[in-house]
C-alpha positions in Angstrom: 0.0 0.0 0.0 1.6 3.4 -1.1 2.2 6.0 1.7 -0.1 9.3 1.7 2.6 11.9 1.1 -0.8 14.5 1.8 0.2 14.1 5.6 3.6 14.9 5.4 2.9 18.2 3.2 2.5 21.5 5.1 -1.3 22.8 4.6 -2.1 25.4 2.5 -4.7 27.3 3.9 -5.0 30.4 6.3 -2.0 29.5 8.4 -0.2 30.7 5.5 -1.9 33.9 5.1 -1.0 37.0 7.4 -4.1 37.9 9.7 -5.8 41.0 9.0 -4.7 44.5 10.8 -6.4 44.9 13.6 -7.8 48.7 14.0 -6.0 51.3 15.7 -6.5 51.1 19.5 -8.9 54.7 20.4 -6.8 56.0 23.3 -9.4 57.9 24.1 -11.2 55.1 25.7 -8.1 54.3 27.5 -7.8 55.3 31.1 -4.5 56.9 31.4 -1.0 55.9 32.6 1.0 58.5 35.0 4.7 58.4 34.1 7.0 60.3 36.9 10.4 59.1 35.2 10.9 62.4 33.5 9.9 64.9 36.4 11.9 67.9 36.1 14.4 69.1 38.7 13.1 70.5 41.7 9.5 70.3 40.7 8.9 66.6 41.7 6.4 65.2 44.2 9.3 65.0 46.8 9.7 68.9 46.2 6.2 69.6 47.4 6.5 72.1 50.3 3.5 71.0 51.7 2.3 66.8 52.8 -1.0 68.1 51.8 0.2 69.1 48.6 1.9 65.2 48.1 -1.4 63.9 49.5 -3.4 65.5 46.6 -1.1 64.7 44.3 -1.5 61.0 45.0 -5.2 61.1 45.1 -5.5 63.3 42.0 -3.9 60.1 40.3 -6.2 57.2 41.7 -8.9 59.8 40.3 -7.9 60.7 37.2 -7.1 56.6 37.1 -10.5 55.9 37.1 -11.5 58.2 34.5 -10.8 57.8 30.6 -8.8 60.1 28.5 -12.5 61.4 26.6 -13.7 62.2 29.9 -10.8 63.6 31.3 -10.8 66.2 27.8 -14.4 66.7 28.4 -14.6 67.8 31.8 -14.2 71.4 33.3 -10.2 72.4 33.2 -10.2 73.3 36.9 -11.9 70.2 38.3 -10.5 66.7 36.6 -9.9 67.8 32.7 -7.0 69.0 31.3 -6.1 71.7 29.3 -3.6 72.4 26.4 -0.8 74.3 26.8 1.1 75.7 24.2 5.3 75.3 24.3 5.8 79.3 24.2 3.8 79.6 27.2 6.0 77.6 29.3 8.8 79.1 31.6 11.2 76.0 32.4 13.1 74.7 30.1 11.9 71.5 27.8 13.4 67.9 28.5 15.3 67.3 25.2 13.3 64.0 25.4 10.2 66.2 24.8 12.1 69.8 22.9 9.9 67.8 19.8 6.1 68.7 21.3 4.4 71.7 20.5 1.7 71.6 23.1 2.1 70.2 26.5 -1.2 68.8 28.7 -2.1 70.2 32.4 -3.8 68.1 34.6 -5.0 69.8 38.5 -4.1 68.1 41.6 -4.7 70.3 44.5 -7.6 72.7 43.8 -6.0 74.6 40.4 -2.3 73.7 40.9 -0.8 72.3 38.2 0.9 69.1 36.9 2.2 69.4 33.3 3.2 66.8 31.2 3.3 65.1 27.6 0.6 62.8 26.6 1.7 59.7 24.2 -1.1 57.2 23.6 -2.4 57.0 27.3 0.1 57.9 29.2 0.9 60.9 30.7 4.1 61.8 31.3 4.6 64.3 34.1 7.0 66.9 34.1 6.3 69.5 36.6 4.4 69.6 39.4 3.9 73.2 40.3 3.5 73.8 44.2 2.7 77.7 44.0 0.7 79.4 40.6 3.5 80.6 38.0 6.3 78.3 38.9 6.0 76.7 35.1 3.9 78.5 33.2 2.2 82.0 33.7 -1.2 81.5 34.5 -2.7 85.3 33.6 -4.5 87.6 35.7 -6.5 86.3 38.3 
């Protein structure tokens, strides 16, 4: 009886075949990640003058943890949204890592204090945390 040389032949259907692309993921619907690698010196959570300033810090994250990045944009700027913030407007100067970004993020942790970072994807990627108004960026009249 002659050997079936079908068995010993690789198949030729869809393992072949690359899979289709899957879509882009919506980051949007993310909820977002909190880098502090890049924090800039002197305007770390360690730098905070205050505990109470370091408490809020840490529970503005768990907060904003929760949320997604849509609702995070959508929301009021001085409660749990964000804001953009132009590169001109900023005082310090720019991690090389980021010298690339034209706009920056700001996130509030204690009342309207500021943290300001770089968002890629869904993570944000703090950079300053200011403990009094103007340290980073010049906020206006108020």
């Amino acid at each position: 009886m002659a050997k079936d040389k079908s068995k010993d032949r690789p198949s030729r259907t869809r393992e072949n075949q690359l899979p289709a692309p899957s879509a882009p993921r919506n980051f949007d619907e993310a909820t977002p990640k909190f880098c502090l690698a890049h924090l800039a010196p002197s305007f770390g959570i360690v730098d905070l003058p205050e505990d109470r300033q370091r408490s809020e810090f840490a529970k503005s994250i768990e907060r904003l943890s929760k949320m997604t990045w849509r609702q995070i944009r959508l929301a009021y700027k001085h409660g749990n949204g964000s804001e953009p913030l132009p590169k001109n407007q900023i005082l310090r100067n720019i991690p090389e890592r980021f010298a690339d970004q034209e706009k920056f993020v700001v996130l509030r942790y204690d009342g309207n204090l500021p943290m300001v970072g770089v968002r890629i994807e869904d993570t944000f990627h703090v950079i300053w945390v200011e403990a009094a108004f103007g340290d980073v960026y010049d906020h206006g009249s108020k």
